[in-house]
C-alpha positions as CSV (number, residue, x, y, z in Angstrom):
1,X,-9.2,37.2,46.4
2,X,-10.5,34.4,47.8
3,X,-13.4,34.3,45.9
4,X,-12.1,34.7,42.5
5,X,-9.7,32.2,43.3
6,X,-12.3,29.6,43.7
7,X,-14.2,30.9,41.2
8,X,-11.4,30.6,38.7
9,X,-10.9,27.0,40.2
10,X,-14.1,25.8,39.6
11,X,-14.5,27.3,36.2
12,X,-11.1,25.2,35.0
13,X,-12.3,22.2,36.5
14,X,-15.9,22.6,34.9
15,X,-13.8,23.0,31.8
16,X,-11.9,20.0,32.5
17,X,-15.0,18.0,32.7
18,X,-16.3,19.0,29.8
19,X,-12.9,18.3,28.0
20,X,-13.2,14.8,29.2
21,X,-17.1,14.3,28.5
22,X,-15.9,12.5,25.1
23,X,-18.5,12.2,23.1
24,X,-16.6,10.5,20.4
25,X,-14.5,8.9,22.7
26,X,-18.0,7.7,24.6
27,X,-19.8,6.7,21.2
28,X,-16.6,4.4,20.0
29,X,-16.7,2.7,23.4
30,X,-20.2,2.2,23.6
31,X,-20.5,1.1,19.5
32,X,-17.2,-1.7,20.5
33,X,-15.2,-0.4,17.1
34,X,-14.0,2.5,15.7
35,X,-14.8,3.8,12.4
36,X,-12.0,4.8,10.0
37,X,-12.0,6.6,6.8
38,X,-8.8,5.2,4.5
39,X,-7.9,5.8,1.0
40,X,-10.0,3.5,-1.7
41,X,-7.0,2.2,-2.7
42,X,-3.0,3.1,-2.3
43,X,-0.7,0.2,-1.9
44,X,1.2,1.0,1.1
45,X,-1.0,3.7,3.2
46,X,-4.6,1.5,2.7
47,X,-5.3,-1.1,-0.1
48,X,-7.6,-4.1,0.1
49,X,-5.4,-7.3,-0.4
50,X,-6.4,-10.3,-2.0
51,X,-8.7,-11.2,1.0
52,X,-10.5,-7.2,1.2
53,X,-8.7,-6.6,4.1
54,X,-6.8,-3.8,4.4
55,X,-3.1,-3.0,4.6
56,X,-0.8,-0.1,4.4
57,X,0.7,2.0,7.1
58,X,-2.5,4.2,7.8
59,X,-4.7,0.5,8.3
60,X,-1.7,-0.3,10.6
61,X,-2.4,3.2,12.6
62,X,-6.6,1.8,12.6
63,X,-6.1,-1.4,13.9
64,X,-3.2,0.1,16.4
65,X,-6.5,2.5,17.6
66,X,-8.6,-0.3,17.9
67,X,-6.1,-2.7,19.9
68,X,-5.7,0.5,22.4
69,X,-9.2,1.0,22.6
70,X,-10.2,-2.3,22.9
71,X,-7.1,-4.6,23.4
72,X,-8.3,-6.5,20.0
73,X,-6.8,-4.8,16.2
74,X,-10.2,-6.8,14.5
75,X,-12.1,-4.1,16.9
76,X,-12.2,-1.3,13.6
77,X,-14.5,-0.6,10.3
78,X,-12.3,0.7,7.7
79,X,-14.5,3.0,5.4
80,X,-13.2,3.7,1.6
81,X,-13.0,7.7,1.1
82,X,-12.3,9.5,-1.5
83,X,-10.4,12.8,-1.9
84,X,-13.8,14.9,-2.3
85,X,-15.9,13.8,0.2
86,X,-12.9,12.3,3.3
87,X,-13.5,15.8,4.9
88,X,-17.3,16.1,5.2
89,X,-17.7,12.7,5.8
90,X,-15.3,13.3,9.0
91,X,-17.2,16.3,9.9
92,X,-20.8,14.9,9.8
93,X,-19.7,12.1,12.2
94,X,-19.7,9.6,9.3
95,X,-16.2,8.1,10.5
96,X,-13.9,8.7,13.6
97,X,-11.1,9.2,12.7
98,X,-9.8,10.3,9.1
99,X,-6.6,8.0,8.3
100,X,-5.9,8.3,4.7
101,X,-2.6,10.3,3.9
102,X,-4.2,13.4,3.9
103,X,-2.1,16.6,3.9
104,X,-2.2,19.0,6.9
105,X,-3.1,22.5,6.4
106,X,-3.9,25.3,8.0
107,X,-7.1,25.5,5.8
108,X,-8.1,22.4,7.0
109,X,-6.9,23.1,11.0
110,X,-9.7,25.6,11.1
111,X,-12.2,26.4,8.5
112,X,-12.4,23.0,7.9
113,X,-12.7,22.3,11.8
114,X,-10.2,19.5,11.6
115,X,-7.6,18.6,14.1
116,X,-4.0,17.3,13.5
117,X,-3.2,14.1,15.7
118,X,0.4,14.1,14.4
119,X,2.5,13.6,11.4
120,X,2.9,9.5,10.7
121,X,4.6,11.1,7.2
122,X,6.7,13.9,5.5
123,X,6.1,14.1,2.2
124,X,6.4,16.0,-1.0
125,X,4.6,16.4,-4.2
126,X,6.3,15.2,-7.5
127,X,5.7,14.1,-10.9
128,X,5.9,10.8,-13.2
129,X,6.8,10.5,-16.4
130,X,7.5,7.8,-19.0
131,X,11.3,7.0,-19.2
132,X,11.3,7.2,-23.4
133,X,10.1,11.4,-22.8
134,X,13.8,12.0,-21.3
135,X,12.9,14.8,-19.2
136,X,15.1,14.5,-15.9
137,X,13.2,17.8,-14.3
138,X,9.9,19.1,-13.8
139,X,11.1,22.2,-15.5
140,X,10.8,20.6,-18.9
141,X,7.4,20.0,-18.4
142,X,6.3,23.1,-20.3
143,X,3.1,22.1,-22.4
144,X,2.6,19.3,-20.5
145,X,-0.7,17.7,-19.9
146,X,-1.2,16.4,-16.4
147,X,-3.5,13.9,-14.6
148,X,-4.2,15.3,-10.9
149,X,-6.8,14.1,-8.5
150,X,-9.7,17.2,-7.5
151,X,-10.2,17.8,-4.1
152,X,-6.3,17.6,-2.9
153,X,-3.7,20.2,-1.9
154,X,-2.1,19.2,-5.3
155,X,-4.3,20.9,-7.8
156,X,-3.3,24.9,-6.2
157,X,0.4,23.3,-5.8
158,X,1.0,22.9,-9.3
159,X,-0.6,25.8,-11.0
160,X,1.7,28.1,-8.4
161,X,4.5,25.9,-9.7
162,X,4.1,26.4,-13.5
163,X,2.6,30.2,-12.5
164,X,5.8,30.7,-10.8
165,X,8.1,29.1,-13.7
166,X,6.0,30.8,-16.3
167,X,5.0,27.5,-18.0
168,X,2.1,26.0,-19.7
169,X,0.1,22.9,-18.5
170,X,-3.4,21.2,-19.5
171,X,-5.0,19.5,-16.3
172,X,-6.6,16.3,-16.5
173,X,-9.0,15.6,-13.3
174,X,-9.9,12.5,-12.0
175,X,-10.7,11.5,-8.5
176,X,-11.2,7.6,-8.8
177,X,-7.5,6.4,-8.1
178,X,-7.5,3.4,-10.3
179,X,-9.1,5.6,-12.8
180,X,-6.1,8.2,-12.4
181,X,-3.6,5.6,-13.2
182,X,-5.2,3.9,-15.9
183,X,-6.0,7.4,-17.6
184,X,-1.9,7.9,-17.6
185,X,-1.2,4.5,-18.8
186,X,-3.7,5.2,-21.4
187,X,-2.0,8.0,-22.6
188,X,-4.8,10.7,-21.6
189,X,-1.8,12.7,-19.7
190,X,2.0,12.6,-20.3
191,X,2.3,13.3,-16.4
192,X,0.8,12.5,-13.0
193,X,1.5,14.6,-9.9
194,X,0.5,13.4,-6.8
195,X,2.8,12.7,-3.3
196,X,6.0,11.2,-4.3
197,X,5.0,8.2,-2.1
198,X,1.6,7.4,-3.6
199,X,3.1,7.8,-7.2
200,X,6.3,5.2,-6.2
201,X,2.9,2.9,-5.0
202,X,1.6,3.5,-8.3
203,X,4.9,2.8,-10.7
204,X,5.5,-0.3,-8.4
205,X,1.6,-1.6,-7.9
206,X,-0.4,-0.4,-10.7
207,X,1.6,0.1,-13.8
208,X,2.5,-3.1,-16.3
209,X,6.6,-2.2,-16.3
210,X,7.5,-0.1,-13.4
211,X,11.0,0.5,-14.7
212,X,9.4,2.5,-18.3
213,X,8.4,5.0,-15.6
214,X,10.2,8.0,-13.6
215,X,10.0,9.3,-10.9
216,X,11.3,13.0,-11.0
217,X,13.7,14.1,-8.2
218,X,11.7,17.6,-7.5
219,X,9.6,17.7,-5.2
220,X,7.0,21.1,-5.2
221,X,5.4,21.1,-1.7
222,X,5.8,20.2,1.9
223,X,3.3,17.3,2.2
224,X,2.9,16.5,6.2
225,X,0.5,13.2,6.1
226,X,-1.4,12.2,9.3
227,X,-4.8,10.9,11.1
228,X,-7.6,13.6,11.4
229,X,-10.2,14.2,14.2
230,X,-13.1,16.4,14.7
231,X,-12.7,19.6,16.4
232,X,-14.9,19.8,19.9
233,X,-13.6,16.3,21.9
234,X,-10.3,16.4,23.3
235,X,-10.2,13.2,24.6
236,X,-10.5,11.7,21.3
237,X,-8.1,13.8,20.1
238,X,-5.7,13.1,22.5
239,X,-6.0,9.2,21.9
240,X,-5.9,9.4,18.5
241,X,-2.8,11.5,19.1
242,X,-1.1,9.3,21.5
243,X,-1.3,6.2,19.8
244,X,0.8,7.6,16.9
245,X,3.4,8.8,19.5
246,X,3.4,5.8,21.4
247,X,4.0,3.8,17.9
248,X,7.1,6.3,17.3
249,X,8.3,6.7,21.3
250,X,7.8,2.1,21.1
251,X,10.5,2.2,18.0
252,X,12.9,5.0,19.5
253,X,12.5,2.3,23.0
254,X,13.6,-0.4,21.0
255,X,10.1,-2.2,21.8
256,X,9.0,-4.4,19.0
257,X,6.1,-6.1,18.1
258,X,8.3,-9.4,19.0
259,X,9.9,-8.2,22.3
260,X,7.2,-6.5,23.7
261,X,6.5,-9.2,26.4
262,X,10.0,-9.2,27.0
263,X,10.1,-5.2,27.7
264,X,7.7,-6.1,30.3
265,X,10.4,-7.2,32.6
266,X,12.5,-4.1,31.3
267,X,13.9,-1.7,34.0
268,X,13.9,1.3,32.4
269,X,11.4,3.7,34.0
270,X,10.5,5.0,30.2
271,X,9.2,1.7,29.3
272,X,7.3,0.7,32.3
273,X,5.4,3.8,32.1
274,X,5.2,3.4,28.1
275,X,3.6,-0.6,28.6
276,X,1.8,0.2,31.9
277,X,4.0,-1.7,34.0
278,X,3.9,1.5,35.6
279,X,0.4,3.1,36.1
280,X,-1.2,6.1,35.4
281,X,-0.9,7.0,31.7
282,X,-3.7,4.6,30.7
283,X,-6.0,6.2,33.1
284,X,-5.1,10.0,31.8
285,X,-6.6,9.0,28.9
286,X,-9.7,6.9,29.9
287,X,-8.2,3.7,28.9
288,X,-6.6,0.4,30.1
289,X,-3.0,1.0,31.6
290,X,-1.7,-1.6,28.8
291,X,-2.9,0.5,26.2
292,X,0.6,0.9,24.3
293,X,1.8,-2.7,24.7
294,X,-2.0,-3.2,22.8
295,X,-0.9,-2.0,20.2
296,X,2.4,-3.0,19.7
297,X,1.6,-6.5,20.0
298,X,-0.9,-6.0,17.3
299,X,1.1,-4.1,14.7
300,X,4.6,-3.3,16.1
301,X,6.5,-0.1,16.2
302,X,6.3,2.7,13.9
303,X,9.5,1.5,11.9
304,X,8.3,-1.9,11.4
305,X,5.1,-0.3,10.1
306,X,7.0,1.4,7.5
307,X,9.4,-1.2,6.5
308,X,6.3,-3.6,6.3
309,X,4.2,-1.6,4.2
310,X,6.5,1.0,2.5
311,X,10.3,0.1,3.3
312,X,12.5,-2.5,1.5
313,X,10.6,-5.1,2.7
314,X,7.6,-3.7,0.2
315,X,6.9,-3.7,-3.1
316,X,7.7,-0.1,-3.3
317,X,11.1,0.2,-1.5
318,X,11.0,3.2,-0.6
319,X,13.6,4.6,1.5
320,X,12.9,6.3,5.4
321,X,14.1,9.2,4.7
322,X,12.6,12.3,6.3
323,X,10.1,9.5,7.9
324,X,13.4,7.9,9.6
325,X,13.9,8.9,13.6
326,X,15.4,11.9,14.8
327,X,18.1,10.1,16.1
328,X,19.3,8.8,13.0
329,X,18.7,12.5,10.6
330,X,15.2,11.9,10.3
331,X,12.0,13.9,11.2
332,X,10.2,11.5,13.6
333,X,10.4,12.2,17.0
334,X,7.9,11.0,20.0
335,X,6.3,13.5,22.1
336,X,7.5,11.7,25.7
337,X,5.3,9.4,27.4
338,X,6.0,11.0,30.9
């Protein structure tokens, strides 16, 4: 018994080694940045600003990574992908880390050999229409021609949905996104589908008079948005992972980008061991013991993310919703930091 007891021992710490070999993990560290595939353009999640620099709350997650990594947010290479090659590039090694409001699937979990690093947020699909068409639901869009983007979970979701409601539609593909929104404002399409968030970005960013458009209250799909890794290095995964449930646990903490010094000095044995004060958690994931505080200090809290970048203190106003904490009827909730 003896003997199969050490044998089992060593065989689990022989996989535990292995588990924390890293080779992403090692590669970022060694290259000094990390490389991370965004969208090529949707106010609010990742968009170039009048400088090319990049904003949005998935460029906020990026630079969060870096500033854990490295304690500097300037330590990442955002990379433009699009929705047909974000995948493969991720697989072949091309970026790091996939951070472009890409839906999570099962398809995707494993024949896709993708891993999940958390939801950062709950969407759905819906439609936009021009006000003077008076439809008020997407079951009046019988005969309707629609602009989609190929490559996305949005193309099966809406030919089940008119399948299902035994109604006609024409497709109209196109995977560029300023190319999607111009061929609706052309008049190429009398719809666009897309997630309900990138299509209030659109009406608010990208059309000439927001208000001539509609945003339809149904919503077709469950659309759970979050940062991708590579299956095969756990230790990367588990970074990537933690850094979105740090930025989530920081806002349910009350630590803001503001205060964060402040919380240093904060008693509460949740926050020391969230900013390090308290030692240990760092270390269990090969990196310095103020990893959390790193990036807080360089982009704040979840919630400050959002209102930034997609809440009322956006263009696009868009309301927390499902994406507001636990605590107050939302869906966000931390994994604990313990």
């Amino acid at each position: 018994m003896r003997r199969w007891w050490l044998a089992g021992l060593g065989l689990a710490m022989a996989w535990i080694g292995q588990a924390q070999a890293g080779a992403t993990f090692d590669a970022v560290r060694a290259r000094g940045s990390v490389v991370c595939g965004v969208n090529q353009g949707v106010a609010g999640f990742s968009a170039p600003d009048s400088r090319g620099e990049y904003r949005g709350l998935d460029a906020d997650f990026c630079r969060a990574l870096a500033a854990a990594l490295f304690g500097d947010p300037s330590k990442v290479r955002f990379v433009a992908t699009s929705s047909q090659n974000r995948f493969t590039m991720l697989q072949s090694g091309e970026i790091d880390v996939l951070a472009r409001n890409a839906t999570q699937t099962l398809q995707r979990d494993s024949a896709l050999g993708l891993n999940m690093a958390g939801v950062n947020f709950y969407d759905g699909q819906g439609f936009l229409v021009r006000r003077s068409a008076n439809v008020t639901s997407a079951r009046q869009l019988d005969g309707a021609t629609i602009c989609m983007q190929p490559g996305t979970t949005s193309e099966l979701n809406v030919a089940d949905y008119f399948r299902a409601n035994r109604m006609r539609m024409t497709p109209v593909l196109i995977e560029r996104p300023d190319e999607f929104v111009a061929a609706y404002a052309a008049g190429r399409c009398d719809v666009m589908t897309q997630d309900a968030s990138q299509l209030a970005s659109y009406r608010a960013t990208a059309l000439q008079n927001p208000n001539d458009h509609v945003l339809l209250p149904d919503r077709i799909s469950k659309e759970p948005l979050g940062p991708m890794v590579r299956h095969g290095d756990d230790q990367w995964f588990d970074v990537v992972k933690w850094v979105l449930a740090g930025m989530i646990e920081a806002e349910e903490l009350g630590i803001t980008q503001a205060n964060v010094d402040e919380m240093l000095r904060s008693t509460n044995p949740t926050i020391q061991r969230a900013l390090g004060v308290t030692p240990g958690f760092g270390r269990a994931l090969g990196l310095d013991e103020r990893w959390l505080y790193n990036a807080i200090k360089a982009v704040g809290n979840y919630g400050e993310s959002f209102e930034r970048n997609l809440g009322s203190g956006s263009p696009i106003g868009l309301p927390r919703g499902l994406n507001d904490l636990w605590t107050r009827g939302g869906l966000m909730y931390a994994l604990p930091l313990r």
